[in-house]
C-alpha positions in Angstrom: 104.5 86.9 102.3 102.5 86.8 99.2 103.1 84.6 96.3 103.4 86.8 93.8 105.7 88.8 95.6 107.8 85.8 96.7 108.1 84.4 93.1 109.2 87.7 91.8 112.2 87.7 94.8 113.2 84.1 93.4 113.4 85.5 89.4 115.6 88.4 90.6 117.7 86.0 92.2 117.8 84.0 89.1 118.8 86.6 86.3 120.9 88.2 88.9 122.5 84.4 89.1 122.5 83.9 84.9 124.1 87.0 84.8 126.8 86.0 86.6 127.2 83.1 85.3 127.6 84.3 81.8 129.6 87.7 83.1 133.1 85.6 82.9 132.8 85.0 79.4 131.2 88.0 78.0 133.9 90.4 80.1 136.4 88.8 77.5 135.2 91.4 74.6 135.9 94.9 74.7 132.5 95.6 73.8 130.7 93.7 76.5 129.4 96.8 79.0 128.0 94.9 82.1 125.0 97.4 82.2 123.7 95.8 79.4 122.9 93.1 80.8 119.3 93.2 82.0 118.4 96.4 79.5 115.7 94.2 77.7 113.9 94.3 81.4 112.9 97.5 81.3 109.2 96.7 81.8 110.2 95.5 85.2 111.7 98.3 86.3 108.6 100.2 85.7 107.0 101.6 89.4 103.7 98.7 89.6 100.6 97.8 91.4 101.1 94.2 92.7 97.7 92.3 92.3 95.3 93.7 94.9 94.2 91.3 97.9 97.3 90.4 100.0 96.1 93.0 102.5 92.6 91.5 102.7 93.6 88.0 103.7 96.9 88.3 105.6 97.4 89.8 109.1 97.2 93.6 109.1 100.0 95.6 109.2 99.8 98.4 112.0 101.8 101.4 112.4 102.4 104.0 109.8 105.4 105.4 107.6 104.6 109.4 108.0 107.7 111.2 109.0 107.7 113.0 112.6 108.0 116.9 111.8 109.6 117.7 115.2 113.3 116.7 115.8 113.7 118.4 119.4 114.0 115.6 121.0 117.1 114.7 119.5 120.2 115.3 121.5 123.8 115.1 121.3 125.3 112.7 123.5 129.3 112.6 122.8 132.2 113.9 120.6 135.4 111.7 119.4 138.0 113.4 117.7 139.2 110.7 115.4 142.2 112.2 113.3 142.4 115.2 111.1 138.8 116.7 110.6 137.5 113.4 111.3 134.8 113.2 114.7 132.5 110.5 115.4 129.3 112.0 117.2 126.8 110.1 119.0 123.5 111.5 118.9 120.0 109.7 120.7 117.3 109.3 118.1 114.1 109.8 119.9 112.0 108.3 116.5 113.9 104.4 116.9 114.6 105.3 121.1 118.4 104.6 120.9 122.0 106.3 120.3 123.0 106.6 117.0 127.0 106.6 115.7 128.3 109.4 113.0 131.0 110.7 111.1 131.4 114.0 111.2 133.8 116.0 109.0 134.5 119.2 110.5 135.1 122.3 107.9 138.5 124.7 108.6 135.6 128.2 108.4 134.0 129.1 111.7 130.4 130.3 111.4 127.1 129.6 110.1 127.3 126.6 107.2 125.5 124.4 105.3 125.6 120.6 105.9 125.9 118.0 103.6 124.7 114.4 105.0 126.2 111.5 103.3 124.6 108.5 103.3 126.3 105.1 103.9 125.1 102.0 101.1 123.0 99.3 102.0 124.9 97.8 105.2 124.3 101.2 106.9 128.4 100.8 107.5 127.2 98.5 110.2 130.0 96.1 109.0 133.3 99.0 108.6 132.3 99.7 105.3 131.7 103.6 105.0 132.8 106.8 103.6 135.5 106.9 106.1 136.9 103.5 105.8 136.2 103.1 101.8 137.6 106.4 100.4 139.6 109.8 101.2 136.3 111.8 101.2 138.0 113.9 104.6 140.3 115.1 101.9 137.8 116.2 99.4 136.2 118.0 102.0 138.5 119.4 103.8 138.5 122.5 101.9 134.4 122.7 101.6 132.9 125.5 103.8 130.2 122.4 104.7 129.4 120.0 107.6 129.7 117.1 106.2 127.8 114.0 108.3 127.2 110.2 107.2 125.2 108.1 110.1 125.8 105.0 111.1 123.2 102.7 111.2 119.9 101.0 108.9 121.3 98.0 107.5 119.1 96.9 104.7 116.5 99.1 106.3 115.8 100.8 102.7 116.7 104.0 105.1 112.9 105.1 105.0 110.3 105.0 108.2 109.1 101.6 109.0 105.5 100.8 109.6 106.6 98.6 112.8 109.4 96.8 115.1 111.3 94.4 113.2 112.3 91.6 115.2 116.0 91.4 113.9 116.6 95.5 113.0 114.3 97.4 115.8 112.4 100.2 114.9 113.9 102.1 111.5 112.8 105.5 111.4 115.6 106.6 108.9 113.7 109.8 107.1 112.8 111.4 110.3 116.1 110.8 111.8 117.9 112.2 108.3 115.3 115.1 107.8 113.9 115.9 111.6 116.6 115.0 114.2 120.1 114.8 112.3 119.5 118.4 111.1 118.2 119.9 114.7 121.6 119.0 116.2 123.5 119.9 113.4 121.8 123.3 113.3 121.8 123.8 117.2 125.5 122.3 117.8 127.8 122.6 114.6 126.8 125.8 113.4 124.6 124.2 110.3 122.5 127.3 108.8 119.4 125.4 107.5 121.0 125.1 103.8 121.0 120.9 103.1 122.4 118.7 100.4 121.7 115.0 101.2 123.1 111.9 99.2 123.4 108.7 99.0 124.8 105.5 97.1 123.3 102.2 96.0 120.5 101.4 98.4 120.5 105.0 99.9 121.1 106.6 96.6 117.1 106.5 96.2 117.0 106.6 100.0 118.0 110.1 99.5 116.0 110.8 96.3 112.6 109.8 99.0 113.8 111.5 102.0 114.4 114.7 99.8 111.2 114.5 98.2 109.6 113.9 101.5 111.2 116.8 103.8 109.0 119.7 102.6 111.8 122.1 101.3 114.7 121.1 104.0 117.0 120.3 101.1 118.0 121.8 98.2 119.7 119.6 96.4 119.8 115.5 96.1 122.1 113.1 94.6 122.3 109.4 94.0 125.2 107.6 93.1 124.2 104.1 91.3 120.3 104.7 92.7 117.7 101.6 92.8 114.9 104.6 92.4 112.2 102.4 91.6 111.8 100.3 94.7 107.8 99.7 93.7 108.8 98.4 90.2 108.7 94.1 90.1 112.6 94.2 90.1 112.9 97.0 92.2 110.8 94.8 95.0 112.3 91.7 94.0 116.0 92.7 94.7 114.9 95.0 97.6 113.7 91.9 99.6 116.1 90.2 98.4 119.1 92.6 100.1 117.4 93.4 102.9 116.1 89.4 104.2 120.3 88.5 103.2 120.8 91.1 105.8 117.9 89.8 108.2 115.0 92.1 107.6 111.5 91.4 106.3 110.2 94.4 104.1 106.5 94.0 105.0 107.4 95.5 108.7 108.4 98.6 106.7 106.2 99.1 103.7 103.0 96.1 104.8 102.5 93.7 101.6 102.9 94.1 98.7 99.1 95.8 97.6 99.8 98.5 100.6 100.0 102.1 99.1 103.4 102.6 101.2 105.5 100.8 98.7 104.3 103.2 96.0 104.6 106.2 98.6 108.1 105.7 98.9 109.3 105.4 95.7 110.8 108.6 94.1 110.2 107.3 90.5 106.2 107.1 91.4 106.2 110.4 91.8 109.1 112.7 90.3 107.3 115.6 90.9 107.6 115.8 94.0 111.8 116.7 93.2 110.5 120.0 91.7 112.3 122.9 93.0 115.1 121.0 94.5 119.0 120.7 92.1 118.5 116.6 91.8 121.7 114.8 90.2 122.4 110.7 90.1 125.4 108.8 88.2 125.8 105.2 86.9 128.2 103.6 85.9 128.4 100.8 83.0 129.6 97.9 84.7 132.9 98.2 84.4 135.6 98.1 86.6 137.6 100.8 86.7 141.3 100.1 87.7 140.9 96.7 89.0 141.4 93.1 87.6 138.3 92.8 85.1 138.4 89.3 85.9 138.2 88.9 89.1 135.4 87.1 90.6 134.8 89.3 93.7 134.4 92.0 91.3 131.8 90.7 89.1 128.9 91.3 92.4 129.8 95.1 91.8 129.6 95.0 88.3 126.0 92.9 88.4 124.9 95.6 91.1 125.5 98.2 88.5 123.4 96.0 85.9 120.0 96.7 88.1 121.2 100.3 89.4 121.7 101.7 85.4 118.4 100.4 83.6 116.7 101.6 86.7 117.9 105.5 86.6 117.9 105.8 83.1 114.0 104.9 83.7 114.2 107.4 86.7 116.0 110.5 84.9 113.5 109.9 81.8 110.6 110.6 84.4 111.8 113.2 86.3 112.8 115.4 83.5 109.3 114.8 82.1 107.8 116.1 85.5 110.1 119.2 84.9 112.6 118.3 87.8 115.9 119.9 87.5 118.5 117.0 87.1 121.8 116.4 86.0 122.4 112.4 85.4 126.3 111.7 84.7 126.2 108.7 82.8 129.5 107.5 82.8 131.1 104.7 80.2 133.1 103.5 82.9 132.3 102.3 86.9 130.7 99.4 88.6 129.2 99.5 91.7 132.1 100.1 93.9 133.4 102.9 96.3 136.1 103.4 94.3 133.6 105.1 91.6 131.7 106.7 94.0 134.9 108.6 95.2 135.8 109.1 91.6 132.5 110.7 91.2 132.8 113.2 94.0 134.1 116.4 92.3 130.8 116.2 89.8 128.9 115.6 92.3 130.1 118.6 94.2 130.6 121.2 91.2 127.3 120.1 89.1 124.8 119.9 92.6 125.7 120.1 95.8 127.8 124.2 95.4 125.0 125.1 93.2 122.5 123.7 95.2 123.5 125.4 98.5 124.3 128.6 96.8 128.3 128.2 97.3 
């Protein structure tokens, strides 16, 4: 790994850790918003050229991060009826050669529909923590004339198409599999009508932002909740190596080092205009916990997680309205980085994007 690149993982790590060290005593003033914290960084969360060379002197990187255009291959392998209008279905993904685990809420209307897919954060709910497990999204739902479908799978993966085979994760080929091979089965064996909303949260929150902007039309509408949409920017890479080597990945099998052109390729604030024409909405919160003990240490990780997600869209939004893209950002004074303000954030997200954005 380059230096340069190295050194700017170890000073994330370190104002992530002097954040949280001074968190405890700040939280005591009503005033303190957690979001604040790392707003006089906003140069850093600016999309960047690293300094050119690492791919001239290190080991090239093969392979390549273009989507696949045909999902045909894809198949549906089994149905489990779960409880309620809750299914797991296993589906083989022919891009990453193995069987891949979803959720699957099943609407009460028969007939054509659209589908929603809902990502899963940075673990890929690898580890039991998803939609399912976190929140009452099935109830939400259960009313919506929508597939609704959250894979399972692509810890720390970034969810985007990996250049090569990692040694610990296998082959990620996340925005094929969400824009090619998800969508064939859901149009061929749950009735989907081509009419897509994709989202995501935290890590896949910009996940979704890339796939969308790299699919070509297939969705209409996109939505992060508490985004990192600047994965090219020096913080952006920084934390972005950071999560995905704590979860045993190495970055440069996805994106090469850090002078490739891939990094910049897959980061939605690089180029905002490629959003035009689809209904693009995101949400931060400001640090704060919502219902829960302010104090409590567990809690200050999701409030510093919402420290990096905010200064990052606010940077985001700023660009894409420039570029003319059509997006609603909820800003909320309220929310760290938590399921519990995803789920709160559900009903916006649904009456301000997704129903518009499929015509409902």
């Amino acid at each position: 790994m380059p230096l340069t690149f190295s050194r700017a993982a170890a000073a994330c790590a370190t104002v992530l850790l002097a954040a949280s060290t001074a968190a405890p005593a700040l939280a005591q003033s009503s005033n303190f918003a957690p979001s604040e914290v790392l707003s006089g960084l906003a140069p850093g969360f600016e999309p960047s050229q690293f300094p050119q060379g690492s791919s001239t002197v290190l080991p090239k990187v093969d392979g390549t991060n273009v989507p696949t255009t045909d999902g045909s291959g894809a198949r549906l392998v089994e149905t489990r009826h779960i409880e309620k209008n809750v299914y797991q279905i296993d589906i083989y993904s022919p891009s990453m050669d193995r069987v891949i685990t979803n959720y699957y809420l099943k609407p009460s209307v028969d007939g054509p529909r659209p589908t929603v897919y809902l990502m899963q954060g940075s673990e890929g709910g690898e580890f039991g923590s998803t939609w399912y497990t976190q929140t009452n999204y099935e109830d939400f739902f259960a009313d919506k004339p929508v597939n609704v479908v959250s894979a399972v799978g692509g810890r720390g993966s970034q969810f985007a198409d990996w250049r090569r085979t990692d040694k610990e994760f296998g082959m990620n080929k996340w925005v094929t599999y969400y824009s090619q091979e998800l969508p064939y089965v859901m149009e061929h064996e749950f009735h989907g009508d081509g009419r897509s909303a994709i989202a995501g949260l935290s890590m896949s929150g910009s996940a979704a932002l890339n796939i969308a902007a790299k699919s070509n039309g297939k969705f209409s509408a996109a939505l992060g909740f508490s985004p990192y949409p600047a994965p090219s920017s020096v913080i952006g890479r920084a934390f972005n190596t950071v999560m995905t080597a704590r979860l045993g990945g190495d970055l440069v099998n996805a994106f090469g080092w850090s002078d490739d052109p891939a990094w910049d390729d897959n980061d939605p604030s690089a180029h905002p205009e490629r959003l035009r024409g689809i209904k693009v909405w995101v949400t931060t919160g400001n640090g704060t916990p919502m219902t829960k003990d302010p104090y409590d240490v567990d809690d200050f990780q999701e409030m510093l997680a919402e420290t990096v997600s905010r200064p990052m869209t606010d940077q985001f939004v700023a660009k894409a309205r420039a570029a003319g893209v059509d997006i609603t950002y909820a800003r909320e004074n309220y929310g760290s980085h938590s399921y519990e303000f995803f789920e709160h954030q559900l009903p916006k997200a649904w009456s301000q994007a997704i129903a518009p954005g499929l015509g409902l």
